[in-house]
DSSP file (Angstrom, degrees, kcal/mol; ACC not computed):
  #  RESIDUE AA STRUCTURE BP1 BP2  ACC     N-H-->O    O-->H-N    N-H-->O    O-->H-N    TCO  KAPPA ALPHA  PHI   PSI    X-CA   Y-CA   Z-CA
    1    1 A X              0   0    0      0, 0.0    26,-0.1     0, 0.0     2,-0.0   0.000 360.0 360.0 360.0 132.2  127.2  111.4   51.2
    2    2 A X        -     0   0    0      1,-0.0    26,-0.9     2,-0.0     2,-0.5  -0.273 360.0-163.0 -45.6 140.0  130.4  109.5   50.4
    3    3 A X  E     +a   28   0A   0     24,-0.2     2,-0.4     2,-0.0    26,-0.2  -0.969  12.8 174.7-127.5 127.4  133.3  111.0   50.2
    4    4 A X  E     -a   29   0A   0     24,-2.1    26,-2.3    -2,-0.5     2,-0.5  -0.980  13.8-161.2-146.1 135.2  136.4  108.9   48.2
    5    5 A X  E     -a   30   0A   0     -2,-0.4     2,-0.7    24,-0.2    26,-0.2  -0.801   7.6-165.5-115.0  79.7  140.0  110.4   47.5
    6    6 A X  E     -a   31   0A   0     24,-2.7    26,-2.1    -2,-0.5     2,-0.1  -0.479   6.0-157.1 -83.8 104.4  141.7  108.3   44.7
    7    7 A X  E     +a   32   0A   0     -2,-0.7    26,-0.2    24,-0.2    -1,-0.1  -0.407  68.0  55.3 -66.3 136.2  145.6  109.2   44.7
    8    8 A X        -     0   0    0     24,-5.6    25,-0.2    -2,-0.1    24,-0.2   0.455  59.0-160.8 114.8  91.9  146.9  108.3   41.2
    9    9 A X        +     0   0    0      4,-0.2    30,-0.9    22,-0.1    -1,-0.1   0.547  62.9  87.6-127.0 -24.1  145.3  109.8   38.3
   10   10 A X  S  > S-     0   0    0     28,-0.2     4,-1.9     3,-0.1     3,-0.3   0.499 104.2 -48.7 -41.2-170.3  146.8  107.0   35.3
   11   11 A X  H  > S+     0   0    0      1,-0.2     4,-1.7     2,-0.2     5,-0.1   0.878 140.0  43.3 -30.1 -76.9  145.2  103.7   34.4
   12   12 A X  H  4 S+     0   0    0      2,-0.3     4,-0.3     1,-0.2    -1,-0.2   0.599 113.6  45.9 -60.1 -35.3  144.7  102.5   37.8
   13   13 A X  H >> S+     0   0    0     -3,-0.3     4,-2.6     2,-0.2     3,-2.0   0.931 113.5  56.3 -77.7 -53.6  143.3  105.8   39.6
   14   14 A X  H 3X S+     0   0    0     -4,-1.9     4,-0.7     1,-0.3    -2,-0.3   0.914 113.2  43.9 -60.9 -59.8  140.8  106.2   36.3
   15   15 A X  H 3X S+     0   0    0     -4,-1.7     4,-0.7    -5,-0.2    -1,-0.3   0.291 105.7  53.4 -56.8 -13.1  139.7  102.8   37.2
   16   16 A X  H <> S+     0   0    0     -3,-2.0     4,-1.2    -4,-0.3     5,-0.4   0.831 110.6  50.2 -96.3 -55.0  139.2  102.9   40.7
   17   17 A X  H  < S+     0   0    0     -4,-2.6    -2,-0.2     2,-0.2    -3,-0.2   0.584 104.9  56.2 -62.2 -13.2  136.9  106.1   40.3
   18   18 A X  H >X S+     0   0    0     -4,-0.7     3,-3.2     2,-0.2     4,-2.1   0.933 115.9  42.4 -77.8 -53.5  134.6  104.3   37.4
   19   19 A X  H 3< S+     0   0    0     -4,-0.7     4,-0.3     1,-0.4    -2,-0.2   0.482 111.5  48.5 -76.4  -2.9  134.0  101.4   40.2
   20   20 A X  T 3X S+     0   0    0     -4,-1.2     4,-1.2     2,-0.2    -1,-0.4   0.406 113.4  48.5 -60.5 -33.7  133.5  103.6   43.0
   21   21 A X  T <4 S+     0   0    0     -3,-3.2     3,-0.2    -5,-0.4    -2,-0.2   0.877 117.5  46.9 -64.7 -62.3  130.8  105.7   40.4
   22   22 A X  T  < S+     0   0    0     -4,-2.1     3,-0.3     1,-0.2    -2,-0.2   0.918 113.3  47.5 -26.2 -46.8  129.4  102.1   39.8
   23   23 A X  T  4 S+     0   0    0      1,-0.3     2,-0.3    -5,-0.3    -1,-0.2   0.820 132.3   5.6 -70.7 -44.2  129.4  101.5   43.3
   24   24 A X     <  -     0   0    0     -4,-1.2    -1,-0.3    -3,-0.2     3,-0.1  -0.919  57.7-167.1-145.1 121.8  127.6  105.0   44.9
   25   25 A X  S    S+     0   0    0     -2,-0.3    -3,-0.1    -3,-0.3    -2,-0.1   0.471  90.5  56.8 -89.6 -24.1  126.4  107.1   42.0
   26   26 A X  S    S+     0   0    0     -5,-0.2    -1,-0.1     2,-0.1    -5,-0.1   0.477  80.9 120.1-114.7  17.8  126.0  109.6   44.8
   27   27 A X        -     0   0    0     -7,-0.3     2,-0.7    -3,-0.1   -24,-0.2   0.046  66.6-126.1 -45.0 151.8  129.3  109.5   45.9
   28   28 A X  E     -a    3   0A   0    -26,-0.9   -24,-2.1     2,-0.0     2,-0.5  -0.791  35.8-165.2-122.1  89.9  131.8  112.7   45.9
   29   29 A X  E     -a    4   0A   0     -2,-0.7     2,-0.4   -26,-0.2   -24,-0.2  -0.730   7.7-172.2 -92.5 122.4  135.2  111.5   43.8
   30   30 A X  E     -a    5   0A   0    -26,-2.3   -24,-2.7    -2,-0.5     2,-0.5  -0.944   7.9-164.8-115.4 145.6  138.4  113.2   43.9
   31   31 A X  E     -a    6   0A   0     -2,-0.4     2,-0.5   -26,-0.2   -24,-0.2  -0.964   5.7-178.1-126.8 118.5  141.2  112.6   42.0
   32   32 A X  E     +a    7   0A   0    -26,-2.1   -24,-5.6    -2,-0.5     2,-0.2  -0.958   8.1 168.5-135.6 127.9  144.4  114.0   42.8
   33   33 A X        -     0   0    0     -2,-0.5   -26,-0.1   -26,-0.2    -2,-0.0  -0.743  33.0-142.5-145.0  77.5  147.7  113.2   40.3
   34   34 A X  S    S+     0   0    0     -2,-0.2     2,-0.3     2,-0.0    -1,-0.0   0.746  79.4  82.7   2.3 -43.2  151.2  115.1   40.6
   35   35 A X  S    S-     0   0    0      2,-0.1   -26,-0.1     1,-0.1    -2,-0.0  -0.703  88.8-113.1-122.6 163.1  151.3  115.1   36.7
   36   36 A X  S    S+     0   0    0     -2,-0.3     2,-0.6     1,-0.1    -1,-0.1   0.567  92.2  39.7 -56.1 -25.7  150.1  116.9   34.1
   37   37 A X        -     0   0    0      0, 0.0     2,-0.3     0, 0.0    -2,-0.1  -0.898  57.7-158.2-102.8 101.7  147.8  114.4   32.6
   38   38 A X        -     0   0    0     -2,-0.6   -28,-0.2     1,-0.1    -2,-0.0  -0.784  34.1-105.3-116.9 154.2  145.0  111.5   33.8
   39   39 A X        -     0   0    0    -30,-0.9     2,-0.3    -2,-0.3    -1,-0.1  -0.201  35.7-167.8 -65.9 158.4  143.9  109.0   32.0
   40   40 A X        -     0   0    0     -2,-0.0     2,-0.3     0, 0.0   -29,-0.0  -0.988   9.3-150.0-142.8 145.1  140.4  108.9   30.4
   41   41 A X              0   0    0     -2,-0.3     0, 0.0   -27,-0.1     0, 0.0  -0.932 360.0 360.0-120.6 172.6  138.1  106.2   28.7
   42   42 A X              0   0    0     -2,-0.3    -1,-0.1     0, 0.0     0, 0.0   0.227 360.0 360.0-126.8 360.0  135.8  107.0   26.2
C-alpha cells in the first residue's frame, strides 16, 4: 500500500489529497496542517 504525506491542509493540500484518492483509491493519505482548520469540498 501507498503511503502519501500532504503538508498543507488549505486549498492546495485539500486538492493534492482528492488527486492522490483519484490516483490510488487504496492509498493511505495524511494530512498534516499547523492550523486549526482544512479546507473541505463538498
Amino acid at each position: 500500500m501507498r503511503r502519501i504525506v500532504i503538508i498543507g491542509g488549505v486549498a492546495g493540500g485539500a486538492s493534492a489529497a482528492t488527486r492522490a484518492r483519484r490516483l490510488d483509491e487504496h492509498a493511505e493519505i495524511t494530512m498534516i496542517e499547523k492550523g486549526p482548520y482544512v479546507s473541505c469540498e463538498k
